[in-house]
C-alpha positions in Angstrom: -334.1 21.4 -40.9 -332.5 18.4 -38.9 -329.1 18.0 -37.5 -327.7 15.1 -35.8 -324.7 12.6 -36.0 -323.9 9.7 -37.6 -325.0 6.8 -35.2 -329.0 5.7 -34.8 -329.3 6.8 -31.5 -329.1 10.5 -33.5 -330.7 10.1 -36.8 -333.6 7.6 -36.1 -335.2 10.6 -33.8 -334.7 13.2 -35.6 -337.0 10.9 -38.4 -339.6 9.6 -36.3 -340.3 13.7 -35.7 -340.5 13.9 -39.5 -342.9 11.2 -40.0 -345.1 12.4 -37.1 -345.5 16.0 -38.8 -345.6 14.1 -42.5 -349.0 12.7 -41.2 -349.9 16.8 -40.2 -351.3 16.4 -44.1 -355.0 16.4 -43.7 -354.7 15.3 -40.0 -356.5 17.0 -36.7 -353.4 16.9 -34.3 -352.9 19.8 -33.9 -349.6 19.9 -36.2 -348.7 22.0 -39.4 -347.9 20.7 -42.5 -344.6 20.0 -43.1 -343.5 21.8 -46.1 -339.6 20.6 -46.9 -337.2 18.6 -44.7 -333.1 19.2 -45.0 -331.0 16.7 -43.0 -327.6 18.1 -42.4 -324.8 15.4 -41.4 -321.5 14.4 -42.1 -320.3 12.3 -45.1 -319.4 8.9 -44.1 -321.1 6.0 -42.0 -324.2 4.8 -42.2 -326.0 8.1 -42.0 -326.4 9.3 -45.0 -327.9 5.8 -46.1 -330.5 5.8 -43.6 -331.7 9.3 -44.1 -332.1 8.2 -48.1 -334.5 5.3 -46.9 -336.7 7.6 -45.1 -336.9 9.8 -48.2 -335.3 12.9 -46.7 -333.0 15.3 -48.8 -329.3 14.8 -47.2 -326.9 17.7 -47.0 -323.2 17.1 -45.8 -320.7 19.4 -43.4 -317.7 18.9 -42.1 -317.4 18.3 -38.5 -315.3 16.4 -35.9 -314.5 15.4 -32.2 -312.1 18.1 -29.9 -312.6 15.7 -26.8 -310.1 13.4 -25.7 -307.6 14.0 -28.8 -303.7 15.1 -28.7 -303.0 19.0 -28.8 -302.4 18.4 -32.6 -305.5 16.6 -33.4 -307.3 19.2 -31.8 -305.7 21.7 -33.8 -306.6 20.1 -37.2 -310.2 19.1 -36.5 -310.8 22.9 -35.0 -310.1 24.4 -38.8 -312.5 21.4 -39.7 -314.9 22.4 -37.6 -314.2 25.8 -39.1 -314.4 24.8 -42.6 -317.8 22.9 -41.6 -319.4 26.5 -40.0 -319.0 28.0 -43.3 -320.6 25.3 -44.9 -323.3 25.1 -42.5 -323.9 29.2 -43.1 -324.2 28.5 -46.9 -326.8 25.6 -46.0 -328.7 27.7 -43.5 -329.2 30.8 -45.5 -329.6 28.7 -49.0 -332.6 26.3 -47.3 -333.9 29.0 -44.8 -335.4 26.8 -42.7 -338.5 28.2 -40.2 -337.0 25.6 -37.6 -334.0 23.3 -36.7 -333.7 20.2 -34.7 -330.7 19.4 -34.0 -330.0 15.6 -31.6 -326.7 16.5 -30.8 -324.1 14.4 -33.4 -321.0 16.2 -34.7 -323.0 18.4 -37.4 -325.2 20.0 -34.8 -322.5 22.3 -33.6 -321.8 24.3 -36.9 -325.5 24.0 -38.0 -327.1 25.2 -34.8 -324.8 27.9 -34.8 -324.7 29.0 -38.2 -329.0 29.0 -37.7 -328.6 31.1 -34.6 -326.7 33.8 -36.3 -329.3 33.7 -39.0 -332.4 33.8 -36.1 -333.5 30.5 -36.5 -335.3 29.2 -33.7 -333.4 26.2 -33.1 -334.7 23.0 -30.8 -331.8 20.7 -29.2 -333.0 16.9 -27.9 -330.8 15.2 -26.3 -330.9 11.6 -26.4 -329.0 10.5 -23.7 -329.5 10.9 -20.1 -326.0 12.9 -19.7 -325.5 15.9 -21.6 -322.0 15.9 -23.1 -320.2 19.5 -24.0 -321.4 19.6 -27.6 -325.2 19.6 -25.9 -323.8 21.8 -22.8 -322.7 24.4 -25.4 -325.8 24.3 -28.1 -327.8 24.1 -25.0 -326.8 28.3 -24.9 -327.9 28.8 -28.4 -331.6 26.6 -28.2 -334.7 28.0 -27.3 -335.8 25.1 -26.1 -334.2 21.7 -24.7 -336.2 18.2 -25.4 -334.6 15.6 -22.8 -336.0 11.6 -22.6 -336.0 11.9 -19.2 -336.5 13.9 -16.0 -332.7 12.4 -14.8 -331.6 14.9 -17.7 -333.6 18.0 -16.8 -330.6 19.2 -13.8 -327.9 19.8 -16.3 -330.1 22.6 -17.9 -331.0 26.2 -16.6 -334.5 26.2 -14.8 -337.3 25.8 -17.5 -335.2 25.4 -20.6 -335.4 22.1 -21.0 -338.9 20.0 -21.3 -339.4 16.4 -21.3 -340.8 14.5 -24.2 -339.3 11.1 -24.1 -337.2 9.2 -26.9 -338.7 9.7 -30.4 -338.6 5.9 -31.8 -339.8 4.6 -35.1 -343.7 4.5 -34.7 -343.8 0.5 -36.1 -341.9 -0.8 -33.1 -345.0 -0.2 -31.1 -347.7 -1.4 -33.7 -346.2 -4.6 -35.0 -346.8 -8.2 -33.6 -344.2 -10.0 -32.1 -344.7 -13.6 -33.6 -345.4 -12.3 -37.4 -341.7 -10.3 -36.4 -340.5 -13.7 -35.8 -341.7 -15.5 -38.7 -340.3 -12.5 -41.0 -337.2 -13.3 -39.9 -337.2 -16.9 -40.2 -337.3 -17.3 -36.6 -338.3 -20.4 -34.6 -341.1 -19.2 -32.5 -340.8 -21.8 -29.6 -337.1 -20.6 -28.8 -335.6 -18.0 -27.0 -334.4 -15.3 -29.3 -331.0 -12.9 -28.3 -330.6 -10.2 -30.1 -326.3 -9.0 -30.4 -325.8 -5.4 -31.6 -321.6 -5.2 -31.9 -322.3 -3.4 -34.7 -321.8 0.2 -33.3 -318.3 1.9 -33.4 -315.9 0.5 -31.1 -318.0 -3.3 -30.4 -315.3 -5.6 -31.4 -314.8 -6.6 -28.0 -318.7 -7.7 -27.7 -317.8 -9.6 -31.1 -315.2 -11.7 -29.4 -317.2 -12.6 -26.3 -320.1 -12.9 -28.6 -318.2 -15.7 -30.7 -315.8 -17.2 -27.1 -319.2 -18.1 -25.9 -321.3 -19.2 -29.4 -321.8 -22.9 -28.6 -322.9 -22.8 -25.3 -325.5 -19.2 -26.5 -326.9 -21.4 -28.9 -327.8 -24.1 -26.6 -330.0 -22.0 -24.9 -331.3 -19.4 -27.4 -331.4 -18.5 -31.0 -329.8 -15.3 -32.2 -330.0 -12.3 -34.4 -326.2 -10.7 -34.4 -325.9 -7.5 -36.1 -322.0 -7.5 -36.3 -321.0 -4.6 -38.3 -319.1 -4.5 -41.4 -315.9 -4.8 -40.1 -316.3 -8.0 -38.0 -319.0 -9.5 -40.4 -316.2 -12.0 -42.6 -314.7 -13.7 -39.6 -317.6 -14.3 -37.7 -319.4 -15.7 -40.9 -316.7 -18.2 -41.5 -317.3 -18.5 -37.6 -320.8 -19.4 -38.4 -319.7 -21.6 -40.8 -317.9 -23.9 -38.9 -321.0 -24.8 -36.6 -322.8 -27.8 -36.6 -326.2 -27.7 -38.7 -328.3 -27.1 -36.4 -325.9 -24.1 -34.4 -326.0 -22.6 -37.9 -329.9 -23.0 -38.2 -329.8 -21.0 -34.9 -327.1 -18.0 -35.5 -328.2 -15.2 -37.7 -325.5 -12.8 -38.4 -325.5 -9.4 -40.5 -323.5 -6.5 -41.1 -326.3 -3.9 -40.5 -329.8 -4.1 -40.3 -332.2 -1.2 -42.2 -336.1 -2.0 -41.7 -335.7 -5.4 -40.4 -334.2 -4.1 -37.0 -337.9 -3.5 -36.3 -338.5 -7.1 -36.4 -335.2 -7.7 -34.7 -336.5 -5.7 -31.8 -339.9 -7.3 -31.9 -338.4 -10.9 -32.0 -336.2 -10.7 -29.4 -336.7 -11.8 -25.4 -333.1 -10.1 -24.5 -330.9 -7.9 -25.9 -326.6 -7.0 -25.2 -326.0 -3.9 -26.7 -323.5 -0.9 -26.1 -325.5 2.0 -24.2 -326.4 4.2 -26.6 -329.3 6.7 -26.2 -330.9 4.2 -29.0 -331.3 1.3 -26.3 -333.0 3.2 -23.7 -335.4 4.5 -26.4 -336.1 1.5 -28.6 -336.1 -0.9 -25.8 -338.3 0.2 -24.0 -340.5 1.4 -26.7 -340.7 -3.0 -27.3 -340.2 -3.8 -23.4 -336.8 -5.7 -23.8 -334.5 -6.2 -21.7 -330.9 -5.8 -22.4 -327.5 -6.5 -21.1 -325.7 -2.9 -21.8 -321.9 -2.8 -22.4 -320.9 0.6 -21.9 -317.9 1.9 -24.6 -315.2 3.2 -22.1 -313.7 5.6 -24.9 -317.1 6.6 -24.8 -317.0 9.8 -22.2 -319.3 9.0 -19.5 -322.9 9.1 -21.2 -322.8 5.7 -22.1 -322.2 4.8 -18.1 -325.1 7.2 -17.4 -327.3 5.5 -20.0 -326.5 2.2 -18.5 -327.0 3.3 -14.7 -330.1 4.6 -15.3 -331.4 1.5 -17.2 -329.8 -0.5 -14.4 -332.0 1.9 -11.6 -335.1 1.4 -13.5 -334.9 -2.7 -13.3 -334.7 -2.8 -17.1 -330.8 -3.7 -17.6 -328.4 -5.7 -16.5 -324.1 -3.8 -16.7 -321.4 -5.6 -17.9 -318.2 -3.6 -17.9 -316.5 -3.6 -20.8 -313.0 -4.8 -19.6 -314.5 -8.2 -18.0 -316.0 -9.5 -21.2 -312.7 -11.6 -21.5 -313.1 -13.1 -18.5 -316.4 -14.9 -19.8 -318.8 -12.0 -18.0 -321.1 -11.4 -21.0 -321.7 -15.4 -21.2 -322.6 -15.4 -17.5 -324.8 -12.7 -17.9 -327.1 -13.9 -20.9 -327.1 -17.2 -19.0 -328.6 -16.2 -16.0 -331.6 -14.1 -17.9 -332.2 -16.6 -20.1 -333.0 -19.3 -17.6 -334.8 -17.2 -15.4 -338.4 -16.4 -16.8 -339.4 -14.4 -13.8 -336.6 -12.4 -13.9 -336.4 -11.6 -17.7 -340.5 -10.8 -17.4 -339.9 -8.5 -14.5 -337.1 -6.5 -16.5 -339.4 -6.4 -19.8 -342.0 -5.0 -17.6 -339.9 -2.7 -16.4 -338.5 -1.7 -19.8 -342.2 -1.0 -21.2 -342.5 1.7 -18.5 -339.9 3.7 -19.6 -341.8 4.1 -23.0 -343.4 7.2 -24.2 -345.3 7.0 -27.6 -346.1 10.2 -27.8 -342.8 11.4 -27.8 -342.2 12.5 -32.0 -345.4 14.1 -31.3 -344.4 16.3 -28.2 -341.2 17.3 -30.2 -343.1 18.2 -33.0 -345.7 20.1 -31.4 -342.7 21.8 -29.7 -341.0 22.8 -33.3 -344.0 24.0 -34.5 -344.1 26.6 -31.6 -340.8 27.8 -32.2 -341.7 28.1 -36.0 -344.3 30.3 -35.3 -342.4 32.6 -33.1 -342.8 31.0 -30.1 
């Protein structure tokens, strides 16, 4: 049984573990065969329709935030999260799982809990490098911690938590760069940025995104993955370009499969920090320009920091992109080859391919007792 939340950085894991033990079938790794999957989330978002594409059965509980909110707020989204634990119980005892993996999104807390009172082995991963309290608390209830990173392993007791790296999609390392480009129309003599203001709270990138279009497209070509409530302005936005600044600007709502290609293509991306970018990035050795969300708590400045440390990302804070920060920054990559090869380079060694398997091999432990 999975668990996780309702952005990529939480489901996208969670399914690169399910393909890893799909190919148990028949296989010598080492891996049993994966009998029946239930993903648990919440209703809502894109999450549901990425779990359909993978071909995973999708389950819905209620779940929401207590951080950050008013007294009130608090109050009602406790009795959801209530309402939600008696769901998850129903779910638990109903699909009685051997296993659950849970990445840390608002369903994780009822699920794991409801599968601990039911003496499920339960695995947590976190994806990002900072633990927030959901993780801190499920963290109690886990057997076992998977963490990305050895920056993570400090916020858990001594020999709970194990480091396996960021599950990722297993095509982002197989697939060649140039047949990426030419799936997505791309020229393959130009610079190609890839702009993800898609995630929850990236309007701001949006604007900065669009302040600074003309001058973007005289140095690059871009892939801008906008979300669906930006997506009408900035394609009237697009519209109003010349011919050739149109040729060049490729903007979506959302992007399913052909993200892949998107972060194949690409020679730089800008991107919130999500634990998505430190996975996926580096899993294609590109280097980003992270905009941490400052409603965000403080993982996404973690994620960012450590990206930052590691020579594979440049910061921008949120509050200067109005001051034309976000421009300066893509500007400087983009005309400085050195630098932007150094930073891929740098990326690429953060990667760890055999991450769905180590988490696998780790759930199949705790299956079996372990």
């Amino acid at each position: 049984m999975l668990s996780g939340g309702g952005t990529g950085g939480h489901v996208y894991p969670a399914l690169a573990v399910v393909e890893k033990l799909k190919e148990a079938a028949g296989s010598t790794n080492g891996l049993p065969e994966l009998e029946a999957v239930l993903y648990v989330g919440t209703s809502g978002g894109l999450e549901a329709s990425i779990v359909a594409r993978a071909g995973v059965a999708f389950r819905t509980v209620r779940a929401a935030a207590l951080r950050g909110l008013s007294p009130w707020r608090a109050l009602v989204n406790g009795f959801e999260l209530l309402r939600g634990s008696r769901q998850a119980w129903r779910v638990v005892h109903a699909f009685q799982p051997d296993v659950v993996l849970a990445t840390g999104g608002y369903a994780s807390a009822p699920v794991v809990t409801a599968a601990w009172l039911q003496g499920c082995p339960v695995l947590v991963y976190l994806p990002d490098i900072l633990p927030g309290l959901a993780v801190r608390f499920l963290s109690w209830l886990a057997r076992r911690v998977a963490v990305s990173f050895d920056a993570s392993l400090a916020h858990f007791p001594l020999g709970k938590a194990v480091v396996t790296g960021y599950p990722v999609r297993p095509a982002l390392y197989t697939v060649d760069r140039e047949a990426a480009r030419q799936r997505l129309g791309l020229a393959s003599d130009s610079k190609t940025v890839l702009i993800l203001g898609g995630s929850r709270g990236a309007h701001s990138i949006n604007l900065a995104v669009s302040e600074a279009l003309e001058r973007l497209l005289d140095l690059a070509q871009v892939v801008h993955v906008a979300g669906d409530t930006d997506i009408a302005w900035l394609r009237e936005r697009r519209e109003g370009l010349s011919s050739d600044c149109r040729q060049r600007y490729r903007v979506h709502a959302y992007l399913y499969e052909e993200m892949i290609d998107a972060l194949l293509a690409a020679d730089l991306a800008v991107a919130r920090a999500g634990a998505a970018t430190m996975g996926e990035f580096a899993a294609v050795g590109l280097p980003s320009i992270l905009v941490p969300y400052p409603y965000a708590g403080q993982h996404q400045e973690a994620n960012a920091d450590f990206m930052v440390s590691r020579g594979a990302a440049l910061k921008v804070l949120d509050a200067t992109l109005a001051e034309g920060a976000l421009w300066r920054a893509v500007e400087k990559l983009l005309v400085d080859e050195k630098a932007l090869r150094s930073m891929a380079g740098n990326a690429s060694k953060l990667a760890r391919p055999n991450a769905a398997q180590a988490i696998a091999k780790h759930l199949a432990l705790l299956s079996g007792g372990a």
